[in-house]
VEXDREN-2710 file (C-alpha; in Angstrom, 1 decimal):
% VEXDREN-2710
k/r/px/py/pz
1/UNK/0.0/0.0/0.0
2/UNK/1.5/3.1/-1.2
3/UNK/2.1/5.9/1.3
4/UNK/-0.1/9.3/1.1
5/UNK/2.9/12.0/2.0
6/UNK/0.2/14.4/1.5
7/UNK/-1.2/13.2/4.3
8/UNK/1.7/12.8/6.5
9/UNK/2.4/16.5/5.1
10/UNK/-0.7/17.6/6.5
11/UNK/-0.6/15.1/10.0
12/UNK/2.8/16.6/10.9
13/UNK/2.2/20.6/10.1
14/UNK/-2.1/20.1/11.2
15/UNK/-2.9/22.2/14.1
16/UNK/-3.8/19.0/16.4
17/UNK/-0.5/17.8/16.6
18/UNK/1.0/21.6/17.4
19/UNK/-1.4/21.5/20.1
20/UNK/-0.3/18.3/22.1
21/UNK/3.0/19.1/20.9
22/UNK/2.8/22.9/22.9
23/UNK/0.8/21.1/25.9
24/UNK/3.3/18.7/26.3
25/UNK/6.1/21.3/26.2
26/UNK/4.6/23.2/28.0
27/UNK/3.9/20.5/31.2
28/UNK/7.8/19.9/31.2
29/UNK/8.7/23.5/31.2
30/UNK/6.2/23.6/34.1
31/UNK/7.8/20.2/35.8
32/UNK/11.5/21.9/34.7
33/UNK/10.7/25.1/36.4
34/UNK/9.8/23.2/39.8
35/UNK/13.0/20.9/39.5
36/UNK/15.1/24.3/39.1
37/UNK/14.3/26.3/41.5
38/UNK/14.6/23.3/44.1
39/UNK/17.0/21.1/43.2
40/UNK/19.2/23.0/41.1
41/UNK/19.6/24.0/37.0
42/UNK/22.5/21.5/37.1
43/UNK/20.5/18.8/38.4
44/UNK/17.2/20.0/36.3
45/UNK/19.5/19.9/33.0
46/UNK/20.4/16.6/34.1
47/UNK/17.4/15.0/34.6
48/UNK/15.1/17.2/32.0
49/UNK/16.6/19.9/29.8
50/UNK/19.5/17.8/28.4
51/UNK/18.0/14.7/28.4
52/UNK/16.0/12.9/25.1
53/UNK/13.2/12.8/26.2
54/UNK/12.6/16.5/25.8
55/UNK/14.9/17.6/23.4
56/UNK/13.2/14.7/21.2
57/UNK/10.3/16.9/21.6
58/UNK/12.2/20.5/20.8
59/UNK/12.9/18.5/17.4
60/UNK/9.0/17.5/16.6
61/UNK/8.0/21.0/17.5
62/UNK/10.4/22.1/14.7
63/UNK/9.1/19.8/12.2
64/UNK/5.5/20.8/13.4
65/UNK/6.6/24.2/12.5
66/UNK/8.7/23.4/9.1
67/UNK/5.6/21.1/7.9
68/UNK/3.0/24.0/8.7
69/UNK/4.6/26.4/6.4
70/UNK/5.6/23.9/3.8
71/UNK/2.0/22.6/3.3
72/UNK/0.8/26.2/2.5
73/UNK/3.1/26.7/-0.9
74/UNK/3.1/27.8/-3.1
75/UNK/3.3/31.3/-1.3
76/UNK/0.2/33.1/-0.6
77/UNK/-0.2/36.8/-0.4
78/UNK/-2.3/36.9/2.9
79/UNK/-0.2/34.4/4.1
80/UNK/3.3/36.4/3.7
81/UNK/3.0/36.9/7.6
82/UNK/2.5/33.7/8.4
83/UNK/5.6/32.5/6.9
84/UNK/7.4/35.3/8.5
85/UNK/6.8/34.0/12.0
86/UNK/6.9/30.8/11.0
87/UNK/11.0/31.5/9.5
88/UNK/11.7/33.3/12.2
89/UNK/11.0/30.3/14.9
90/UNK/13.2/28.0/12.5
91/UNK/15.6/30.2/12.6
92/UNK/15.5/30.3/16.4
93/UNK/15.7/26.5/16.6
94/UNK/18.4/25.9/14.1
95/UNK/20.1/28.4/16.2
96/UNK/19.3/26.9/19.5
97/UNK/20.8/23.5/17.9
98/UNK/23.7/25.4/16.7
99/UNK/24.3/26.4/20.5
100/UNK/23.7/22.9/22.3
101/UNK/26.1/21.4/19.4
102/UNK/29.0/23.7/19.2
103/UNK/28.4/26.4/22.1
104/UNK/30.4/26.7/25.5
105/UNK/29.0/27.2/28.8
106/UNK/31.2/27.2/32.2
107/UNK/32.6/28.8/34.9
108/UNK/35.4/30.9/35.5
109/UNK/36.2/31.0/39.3
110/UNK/38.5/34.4/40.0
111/UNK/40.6/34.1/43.7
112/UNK/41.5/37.5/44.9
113/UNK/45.3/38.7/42.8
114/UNK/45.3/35.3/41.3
115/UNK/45.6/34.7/37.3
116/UNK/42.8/32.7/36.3
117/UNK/42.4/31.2/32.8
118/UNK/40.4/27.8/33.3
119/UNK/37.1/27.3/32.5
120/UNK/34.9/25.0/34.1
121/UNK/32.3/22.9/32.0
122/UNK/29.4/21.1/33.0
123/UNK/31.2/17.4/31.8
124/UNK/32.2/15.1/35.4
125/UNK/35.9/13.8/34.3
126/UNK/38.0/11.8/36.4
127/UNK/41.6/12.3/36.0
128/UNK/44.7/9.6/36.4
129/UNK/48.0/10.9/37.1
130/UNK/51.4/9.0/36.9
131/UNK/53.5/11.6/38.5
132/UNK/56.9/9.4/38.5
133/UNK/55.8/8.4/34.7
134/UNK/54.8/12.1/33.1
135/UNK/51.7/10.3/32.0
136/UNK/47.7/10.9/32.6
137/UNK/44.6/9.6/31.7
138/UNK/41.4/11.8/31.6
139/UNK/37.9/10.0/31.2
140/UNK/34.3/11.3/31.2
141/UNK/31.7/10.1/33.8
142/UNK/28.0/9.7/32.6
143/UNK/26.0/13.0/33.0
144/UNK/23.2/11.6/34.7
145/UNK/21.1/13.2/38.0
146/UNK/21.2/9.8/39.8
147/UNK/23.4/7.0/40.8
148/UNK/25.1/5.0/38.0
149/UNK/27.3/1.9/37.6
150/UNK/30.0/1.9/35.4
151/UNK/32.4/-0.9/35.8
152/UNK/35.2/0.0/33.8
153/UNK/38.6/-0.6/33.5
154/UNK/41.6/1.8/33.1
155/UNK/45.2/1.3/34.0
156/UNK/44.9/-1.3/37.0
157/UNK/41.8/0.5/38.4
158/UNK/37.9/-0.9/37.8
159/UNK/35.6/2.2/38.4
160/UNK/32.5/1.2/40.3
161/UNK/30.0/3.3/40.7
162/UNK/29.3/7.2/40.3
163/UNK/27.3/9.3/42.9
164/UNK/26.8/12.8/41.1
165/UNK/25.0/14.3/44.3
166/UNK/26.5/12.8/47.6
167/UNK/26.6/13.8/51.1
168/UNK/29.4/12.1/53.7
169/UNK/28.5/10.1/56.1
170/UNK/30.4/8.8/59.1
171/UNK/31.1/5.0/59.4
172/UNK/33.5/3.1/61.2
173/UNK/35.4/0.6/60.0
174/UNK/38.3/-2.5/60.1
175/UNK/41.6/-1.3/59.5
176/UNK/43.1/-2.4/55.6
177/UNK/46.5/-2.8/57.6
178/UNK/48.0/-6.0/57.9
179/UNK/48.4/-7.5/61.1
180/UNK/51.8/-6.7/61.2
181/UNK/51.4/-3.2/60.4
182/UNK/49.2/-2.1/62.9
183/UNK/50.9/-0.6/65.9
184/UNK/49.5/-1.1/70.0
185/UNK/45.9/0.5/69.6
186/UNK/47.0/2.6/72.4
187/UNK/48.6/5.4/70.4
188/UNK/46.2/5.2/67.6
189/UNK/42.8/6.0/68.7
190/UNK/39.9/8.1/67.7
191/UNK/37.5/9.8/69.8
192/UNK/34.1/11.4/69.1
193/UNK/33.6/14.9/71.4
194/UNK/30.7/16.8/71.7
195/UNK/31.6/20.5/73.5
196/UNK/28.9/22.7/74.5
197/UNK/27.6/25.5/76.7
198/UNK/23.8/26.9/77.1
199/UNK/24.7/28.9/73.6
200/UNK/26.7/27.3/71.4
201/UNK/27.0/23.2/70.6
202/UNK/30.2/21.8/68.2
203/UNK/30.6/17.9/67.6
204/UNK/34.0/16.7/66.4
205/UNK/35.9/13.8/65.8
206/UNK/39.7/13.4/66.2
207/UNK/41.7/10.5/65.2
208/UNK/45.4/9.5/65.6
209/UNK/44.8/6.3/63.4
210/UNK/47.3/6.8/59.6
211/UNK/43.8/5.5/57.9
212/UNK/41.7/8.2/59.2
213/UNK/43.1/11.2/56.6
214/UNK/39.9/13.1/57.1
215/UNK/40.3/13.8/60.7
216/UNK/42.4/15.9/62.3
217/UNK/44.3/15.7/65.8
218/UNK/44.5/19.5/66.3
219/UNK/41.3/21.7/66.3
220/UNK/41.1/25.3/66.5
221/UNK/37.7/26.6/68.2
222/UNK/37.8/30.6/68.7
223/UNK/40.5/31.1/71.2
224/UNK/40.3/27.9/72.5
225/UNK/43.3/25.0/71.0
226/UNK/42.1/21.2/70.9
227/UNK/45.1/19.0/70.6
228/UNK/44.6/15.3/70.7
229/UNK/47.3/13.2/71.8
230/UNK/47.5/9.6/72.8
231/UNK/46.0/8.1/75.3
232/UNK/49.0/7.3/77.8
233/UNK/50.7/11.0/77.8
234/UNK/47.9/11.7/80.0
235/UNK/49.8/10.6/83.3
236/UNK/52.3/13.0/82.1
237/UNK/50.6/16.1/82.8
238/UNK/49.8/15.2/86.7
239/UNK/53.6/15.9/86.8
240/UNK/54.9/18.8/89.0
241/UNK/58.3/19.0/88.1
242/UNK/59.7/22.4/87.7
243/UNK/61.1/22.6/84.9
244/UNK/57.4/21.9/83.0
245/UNK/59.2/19.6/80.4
246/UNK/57.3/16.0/79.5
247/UNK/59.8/13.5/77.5
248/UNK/57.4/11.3/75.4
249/UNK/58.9/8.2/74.2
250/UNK/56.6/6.7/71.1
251/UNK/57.9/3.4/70.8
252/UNK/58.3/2.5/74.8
253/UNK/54.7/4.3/74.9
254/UNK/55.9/6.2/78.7
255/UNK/57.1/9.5/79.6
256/UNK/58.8/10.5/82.4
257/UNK/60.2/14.7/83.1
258/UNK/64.0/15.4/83.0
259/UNK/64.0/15.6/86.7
260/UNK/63.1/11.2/87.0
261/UNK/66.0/11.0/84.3
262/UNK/68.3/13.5/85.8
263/UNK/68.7/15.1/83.0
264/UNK/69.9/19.0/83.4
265/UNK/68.1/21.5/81.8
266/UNK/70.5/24.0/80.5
267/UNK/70.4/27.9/78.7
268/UNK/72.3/29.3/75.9
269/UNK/73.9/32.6/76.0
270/UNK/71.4/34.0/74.6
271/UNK/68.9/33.0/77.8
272/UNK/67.1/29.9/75.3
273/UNK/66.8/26.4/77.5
274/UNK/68.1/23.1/76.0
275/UNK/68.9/19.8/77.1
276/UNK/70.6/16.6/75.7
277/UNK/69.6/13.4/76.5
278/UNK/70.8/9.8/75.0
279/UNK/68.1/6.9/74.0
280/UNK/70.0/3.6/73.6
281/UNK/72.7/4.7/70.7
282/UNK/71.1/8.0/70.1
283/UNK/72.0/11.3/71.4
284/UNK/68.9/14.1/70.8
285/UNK/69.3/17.8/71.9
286/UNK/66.5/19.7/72.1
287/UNK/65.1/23.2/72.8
288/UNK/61.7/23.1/74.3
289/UNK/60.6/26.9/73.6
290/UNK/61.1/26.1/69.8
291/UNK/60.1/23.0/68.7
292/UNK/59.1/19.4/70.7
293/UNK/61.4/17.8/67.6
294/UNK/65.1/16.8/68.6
295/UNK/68.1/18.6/66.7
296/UNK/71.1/16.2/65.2
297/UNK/74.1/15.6/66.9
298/UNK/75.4/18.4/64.4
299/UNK/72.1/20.3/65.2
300/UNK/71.9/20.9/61.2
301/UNK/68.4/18.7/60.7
302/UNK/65.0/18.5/62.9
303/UNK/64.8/14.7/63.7
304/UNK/60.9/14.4/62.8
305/UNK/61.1/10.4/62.6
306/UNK/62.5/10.8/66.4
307/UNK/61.0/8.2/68.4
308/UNK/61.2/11.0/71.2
309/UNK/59.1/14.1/71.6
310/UNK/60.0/16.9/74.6
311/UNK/57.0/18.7/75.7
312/UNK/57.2/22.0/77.3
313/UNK/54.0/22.7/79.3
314/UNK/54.7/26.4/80.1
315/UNK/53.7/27.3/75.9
316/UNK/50.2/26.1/76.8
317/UNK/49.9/28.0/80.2
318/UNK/48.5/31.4/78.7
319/UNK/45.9/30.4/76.2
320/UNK/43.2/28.3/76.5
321/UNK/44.6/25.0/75.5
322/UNK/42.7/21.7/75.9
323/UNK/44.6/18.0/76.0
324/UNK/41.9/15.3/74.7
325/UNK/43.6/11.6/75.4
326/UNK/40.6/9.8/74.3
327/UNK/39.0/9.1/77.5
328/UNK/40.8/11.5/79.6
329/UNK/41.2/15.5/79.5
330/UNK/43.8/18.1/80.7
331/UNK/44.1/21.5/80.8
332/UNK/46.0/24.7/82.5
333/UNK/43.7/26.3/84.8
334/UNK/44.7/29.8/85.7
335/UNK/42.5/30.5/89.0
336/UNK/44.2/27.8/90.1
337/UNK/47.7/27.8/88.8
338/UNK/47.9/24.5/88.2
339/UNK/47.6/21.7/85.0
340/UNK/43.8/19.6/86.0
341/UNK/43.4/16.1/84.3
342/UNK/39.9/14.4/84.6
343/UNK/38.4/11.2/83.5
344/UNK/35.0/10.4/82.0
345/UNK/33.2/7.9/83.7
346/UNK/32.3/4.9/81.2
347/UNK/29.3/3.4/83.7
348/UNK/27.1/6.5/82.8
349/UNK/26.8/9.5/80.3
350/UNK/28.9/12.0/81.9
351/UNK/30.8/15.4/81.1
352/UNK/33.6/17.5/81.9
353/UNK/33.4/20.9/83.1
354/UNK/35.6/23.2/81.1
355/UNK/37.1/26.8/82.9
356/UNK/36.1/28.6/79.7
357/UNK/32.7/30.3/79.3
358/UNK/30.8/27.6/80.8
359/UNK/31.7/25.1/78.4
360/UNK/31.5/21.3/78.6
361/UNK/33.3/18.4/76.8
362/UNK/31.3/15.1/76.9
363/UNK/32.0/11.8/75.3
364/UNK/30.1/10.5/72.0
365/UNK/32.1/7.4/71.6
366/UNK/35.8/6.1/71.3
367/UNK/37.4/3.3/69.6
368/UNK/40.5/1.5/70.3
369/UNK/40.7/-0.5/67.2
370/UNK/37.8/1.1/64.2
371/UNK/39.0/3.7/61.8
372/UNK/36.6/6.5/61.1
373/UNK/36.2/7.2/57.8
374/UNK/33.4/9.5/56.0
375/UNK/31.8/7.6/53.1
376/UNK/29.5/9.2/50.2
377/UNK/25.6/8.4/49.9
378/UNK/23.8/9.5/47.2
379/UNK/20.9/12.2/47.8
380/UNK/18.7/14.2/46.1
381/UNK/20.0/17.8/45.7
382/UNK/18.7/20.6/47.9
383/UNK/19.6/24.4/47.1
384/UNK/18.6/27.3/49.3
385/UNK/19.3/30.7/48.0
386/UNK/20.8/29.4/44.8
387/UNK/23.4/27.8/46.6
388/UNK/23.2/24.1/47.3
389/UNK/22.7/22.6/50.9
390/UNK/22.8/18.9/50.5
391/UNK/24.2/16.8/47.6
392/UNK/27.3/19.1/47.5
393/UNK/29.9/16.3/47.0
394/UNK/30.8/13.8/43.7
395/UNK/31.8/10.8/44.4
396/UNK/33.5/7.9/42.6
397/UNK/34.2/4.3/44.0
398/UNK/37.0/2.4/42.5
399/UNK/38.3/-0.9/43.0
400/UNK/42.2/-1.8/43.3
401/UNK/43.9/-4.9/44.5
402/UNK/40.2/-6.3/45.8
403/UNK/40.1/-3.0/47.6
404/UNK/37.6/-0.5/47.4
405/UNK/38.4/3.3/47.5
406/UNK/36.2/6.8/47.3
407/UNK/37.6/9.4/45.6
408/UNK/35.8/12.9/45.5
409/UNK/35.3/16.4/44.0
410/UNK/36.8/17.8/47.1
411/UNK/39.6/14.8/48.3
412/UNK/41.9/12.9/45.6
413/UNK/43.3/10.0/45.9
414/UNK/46.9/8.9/46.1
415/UNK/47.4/5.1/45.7
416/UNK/50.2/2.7/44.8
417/UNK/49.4/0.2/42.3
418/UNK/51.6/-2.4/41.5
419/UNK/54.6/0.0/42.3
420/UNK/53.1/2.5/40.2
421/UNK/52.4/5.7/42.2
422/UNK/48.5/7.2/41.3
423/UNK/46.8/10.6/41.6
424/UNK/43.3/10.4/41.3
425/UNK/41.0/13.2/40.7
426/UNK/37.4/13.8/40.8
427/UNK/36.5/17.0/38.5
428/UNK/34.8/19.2/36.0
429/UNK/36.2/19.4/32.3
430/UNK/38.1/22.3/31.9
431/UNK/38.9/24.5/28.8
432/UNK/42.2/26.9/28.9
433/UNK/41.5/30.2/27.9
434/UNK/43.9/31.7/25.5
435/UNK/44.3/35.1/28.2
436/UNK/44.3/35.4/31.7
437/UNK/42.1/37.2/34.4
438/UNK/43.3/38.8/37.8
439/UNK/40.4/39.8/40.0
440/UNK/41.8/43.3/41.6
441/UNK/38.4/44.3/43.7
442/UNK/35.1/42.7/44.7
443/UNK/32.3/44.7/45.6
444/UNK/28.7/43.8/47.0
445/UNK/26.2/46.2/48.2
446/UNK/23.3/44.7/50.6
447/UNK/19.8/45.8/50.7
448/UNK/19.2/48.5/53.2
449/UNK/19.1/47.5/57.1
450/UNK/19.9/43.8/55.7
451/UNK/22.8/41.3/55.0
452/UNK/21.2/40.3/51.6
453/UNK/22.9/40.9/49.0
454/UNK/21.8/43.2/46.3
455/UNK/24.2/43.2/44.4
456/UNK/27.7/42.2/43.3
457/UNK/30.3/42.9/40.7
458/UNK/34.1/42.1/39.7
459/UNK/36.6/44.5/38.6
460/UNK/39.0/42.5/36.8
461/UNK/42.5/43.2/35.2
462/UNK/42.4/40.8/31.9
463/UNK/46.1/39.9/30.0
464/UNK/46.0/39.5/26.4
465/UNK/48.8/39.9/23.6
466/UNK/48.0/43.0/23.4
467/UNK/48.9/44.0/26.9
468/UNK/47.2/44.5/30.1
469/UNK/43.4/46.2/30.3
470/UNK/41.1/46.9/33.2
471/UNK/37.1/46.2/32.8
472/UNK/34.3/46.4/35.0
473/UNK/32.0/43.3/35.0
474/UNK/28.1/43.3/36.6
475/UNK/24.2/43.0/36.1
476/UNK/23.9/43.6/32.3
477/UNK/27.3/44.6/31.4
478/UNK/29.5/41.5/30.8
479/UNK/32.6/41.5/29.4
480/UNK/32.9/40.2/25.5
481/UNK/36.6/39.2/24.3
482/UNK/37.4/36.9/21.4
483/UNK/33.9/35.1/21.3
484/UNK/33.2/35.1/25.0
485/UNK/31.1/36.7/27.2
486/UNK/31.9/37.0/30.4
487/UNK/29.0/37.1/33.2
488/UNK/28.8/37.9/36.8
489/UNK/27.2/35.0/38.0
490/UNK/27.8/34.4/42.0
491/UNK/30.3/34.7/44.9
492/UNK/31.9/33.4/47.7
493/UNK/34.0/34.2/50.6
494/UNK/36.9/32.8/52.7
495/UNK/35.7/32.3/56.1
496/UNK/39.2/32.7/56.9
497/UNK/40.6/35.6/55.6
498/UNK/37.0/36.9/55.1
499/UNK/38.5/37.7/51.2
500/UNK/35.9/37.5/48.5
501/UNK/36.3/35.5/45.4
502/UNK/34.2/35.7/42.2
503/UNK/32.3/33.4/39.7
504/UNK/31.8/34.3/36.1
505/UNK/29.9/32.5/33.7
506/UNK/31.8/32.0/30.0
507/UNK/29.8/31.6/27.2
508/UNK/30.5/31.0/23.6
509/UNK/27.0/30.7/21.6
510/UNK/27.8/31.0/18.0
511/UNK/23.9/30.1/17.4
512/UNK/23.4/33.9/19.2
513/UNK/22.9/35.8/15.6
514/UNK/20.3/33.0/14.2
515/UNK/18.4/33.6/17.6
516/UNK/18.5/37.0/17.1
517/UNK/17.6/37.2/13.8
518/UNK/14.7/34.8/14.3
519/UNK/13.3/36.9/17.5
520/UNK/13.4/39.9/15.0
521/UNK/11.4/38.1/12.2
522/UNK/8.7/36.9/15.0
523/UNK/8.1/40.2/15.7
524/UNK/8.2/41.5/12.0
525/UNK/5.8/38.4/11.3
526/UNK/3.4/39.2/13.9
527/UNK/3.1/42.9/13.0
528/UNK/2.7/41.8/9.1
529/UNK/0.2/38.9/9.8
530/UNK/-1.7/41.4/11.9
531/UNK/-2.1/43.8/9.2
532/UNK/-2.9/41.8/6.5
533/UNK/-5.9/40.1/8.9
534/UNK/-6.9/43.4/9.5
535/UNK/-6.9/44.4/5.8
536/UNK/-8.9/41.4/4.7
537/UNK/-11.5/41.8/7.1
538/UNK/-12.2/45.8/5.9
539/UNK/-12.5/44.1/2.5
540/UNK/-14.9/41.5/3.6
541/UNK/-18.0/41.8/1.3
542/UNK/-21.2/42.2/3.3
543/UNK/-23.3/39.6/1.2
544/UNK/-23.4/36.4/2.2
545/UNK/-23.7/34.8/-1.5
546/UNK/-20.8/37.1/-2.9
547/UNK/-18.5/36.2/0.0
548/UNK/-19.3/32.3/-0.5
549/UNK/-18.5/33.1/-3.8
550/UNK/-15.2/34.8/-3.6
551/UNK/-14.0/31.9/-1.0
552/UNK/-14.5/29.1/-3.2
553/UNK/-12.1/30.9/-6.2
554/UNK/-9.7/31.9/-3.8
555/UNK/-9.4/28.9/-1.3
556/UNK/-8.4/26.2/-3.6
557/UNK/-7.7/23.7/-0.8
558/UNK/-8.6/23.5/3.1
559/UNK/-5.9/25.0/5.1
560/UNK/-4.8/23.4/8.7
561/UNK/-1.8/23.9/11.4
562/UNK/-0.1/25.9/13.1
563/UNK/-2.1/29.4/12.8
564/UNK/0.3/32.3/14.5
END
């Protein structure tokens, strides 16, 4: 049976299909506008805008278009409008596929006085790095909103699986050390803390286990120090020797003050104290107002790898300083003039009193022998302010040697695989711009009586060939330079130094003039079509017999589709 194209013609530019075609799009712009504004445009381009799905249906919405206008040629005097509008809106698609196929669209991040020139693209890559080799290996990962599996294979490493949203979450684990490898639990504990007063409430975590590379041993709280040492130096601060020095021996696990060894404590010339004291076949000198390292023999080199540390209470005597040993506390209090230990007590839920603003320290939980270590789990995204509050993290499992790593967008990994040192990263494609920024001066103003921001804008410094020029970027005046456009698209600060830094948005559309031109011949097409409607119906005859008459010479065919 032979096909009718005049009636597939007619199907594809009749009005009925336009109509489910603009309802549907219409539903998932709805459905998109929801995603976006709660989960995120990344997440909503993910799961909706730059999927098939929809851009299936941006495609029949241009042949819905093309068909309408091709099944009313010849042309058609009254209907010169209508094919105005109805160029113009292929001209606007062809220019929106131009865009989507060959255009750019990133990020440029600008750190205050740093040259910038990377741009950061949409596109998850994970990047292998053989430093001791000069090679790397850069692969995409999936651009999908959810959870994927990959299982793939590149140079010794199997990739896994691929969280695109993750949050951490605290688990605790076995050690991977051998046996053999794994030192007296004593010295290599971890210790959840929870410290408090009737204001403020901070839980932390503190490890002295090698695995444990997320967690500190030295936490900085205000004015107040946290230093976390193991568990056994505790007895050394109920000393009261007078000279305030604690010799810590790592591999004996004991300390013991100067004084129980009779070791003199002597003074340079120049009024410093130092003392020399032999372990076995070592000699170590050290000076305790520097540094609780020993010196060499030749005192030339800081002996780091020392199995003895030297102590020197007095440095912690002025500031608030708190000791954590796991299950035990210490500290310098003033009033008193003297160092206070304490010890939780494991039969019920109990705290210590701290001398500092009321503050409390009690105990979450401690393990001897289990490695904290904060694993990703995939979530939903959640933004707040345009600024996302969960689902912050990527995260990428990998398998190597029948063990299983996570590397993510904010911790690499450094592995050894078959004696082949790896770097493994978890980031965004980049582009390298062919000049350089320097951000000189950030500027926000706030609404009045608020914090919120109003608004925000970058004076930059940008380095070409041509030498050195200053520009001014915010709301509505980007910067354009050899096919990019600069925007200023968000901020951030350093809660640190308090600095800001700046986000630009980089975007190359060379589908921009087709879009353009297409927007213009809508308009021109509307105002046209509108006319000539207007015209006709002046020249409308009044009979009913003569108009009947005039519609059957001039209507050869039935028209349908898309009427603008």
């Amino acid at each position: 049976m032979a096909l009718n194209y005049q009636k597939i013609e007619r199907t594809l530019g009749g009005l009925k299909l336009a109509v489910i075609l603009i309802l549907l799009f219409s539903l998932m712009m709805t459905i998109g506008t929801f995603v976006e504004s709660y989960y995120g445009t990344e997440f909503a381009n993910r799961v909706l805008y730059k999927r098939f799905p929809f851009m299936f249906l941006q495609f029949g919405m241009f042949v819905s278009i093309f068909f309408a206008a091709f099944v009313r040629l010849p042309p058609k005097k009254r209907l010169y409008g209508f094919y105005t509008i109805h160029s113009g809106l292929i001209m606007i698609a062809c220019g929106s596929f131009i865009t989507w196929y060959a255009g750019i669209d990133g990020n440029v991040l600008l750190h205050p006085n740093e040259p910038a020139r990377m741009v950061y693209l949409d596109q998850d890559v994970f990047k292998l790095n053989f430093p001791d080799e000069g090679l790397a290996v850069e692969k995409r990962l999936p651009y999908r909103a959810f959870s994927t599996t990959i299982d793939a294979s590149y140079e010794g490493l199997t990739l896994k699986q691929y969280f695109p949203y993750a949050d951490l979450q605290l688990v605790w684990e076995s050690s991977n050390r051998a046996p053999s490898e794994v030192a007296l639990p004593s010295i290599q504990h971890s210790t959840q803390y929870m410290l408090y007063n009737e204001n403020v409430s901070e839980e932390m975590l503190m490890s002295l286990h090698p695995e444990a590379i997320q967690f500190e041993s030295s936490l900085s709280m205000g004015p107040l120090s946290l230093h976390y040492l193991p568990g056994p130096l505790v007895e050394c601060f109920n000393h009261t020797n007078e000279s305030k020095l604690i010799i810590w021996n790592s591999f004996s696990r004991t300390c013991t003050t100067p004084e129980e060894l009779g070791i003199q404590v002597q003074q340079t010339s120049s009024g410093n104290r130092f003392l020399v004291m032999k372990d076995k076949e070592s000699v170590y000198s050290f000076f305790p107002e520097h540094s609780p390292y020993p010196l060499s023999a030749d005192f030339n080199s800081v002996l780091r790898e020392a199995p003895v540390r030297l102590f020197n209470r007095a440095l912690f005597e002025t500031e608030p300083h708190l000791f954590l040993f796991g299950k035990s506390v210490a500290y310098f209090d003033r009033e008193q003039e003297k160092w206070i230990t304490s010890t939780y007590d494991e039969s019920v839920s109990s705290h210590i009193s701290l001398p500092w603003m009321g503050l409390k320290i009690a105990l979450i939980r401690h393990e001897e022998s289990l490695v904290p270590k904060r694993r990703p789990i995939a979530v939903l995204p959640i933004q707040k302010n345009n600024e996302l509050i969960q689902g912050r993290e990527r995260a990428l499992e990998i398998q190597a040697q029948d063990q299983s790593f996570w590397v993510t967008n904010n911790e690499p990994l450094s592995l050894m695989i078959n004696g082949r040192r790896v770097e493994i990263y978890l980031t965004k494609e980049t582009l390298t711009l062919p000049f350089e920024f320097v951000l000189t001066e950030f500027k926000m103003d706030t609404d009045p009586g608020t914090a919120n921001p109003a608004s925000f804008e970058s004076f930059v410094k940008l380095f070409t060939s041509e030498g050195a020029h200053n520009h001014h970027i915010f709301m509505n005046n980007p910067l354009k330079h050899e096919g990019f456009t600069f925007y200023q698209a968000s901020y951030s600060q350093n809660p640190n130094t308090g600095l800001y830094s700046s986000t630009l948005s980089a975007n190359v559309d060379q589908g921009r003039f087709l879009k353009y031109l297409g927007s213009l011949f809508l308009v021109l097409g509307s105002a046209w079509h509108y006319q000539i409607t207007k015209k006709n119906k002046r020249l409308t005859p009044s009979s009913p017999l003569i108009a009947g008459l005039q519609s059957s010479v001039t209507d050869e065919k039935p028209t349908s589709g898309v009427q603008s």
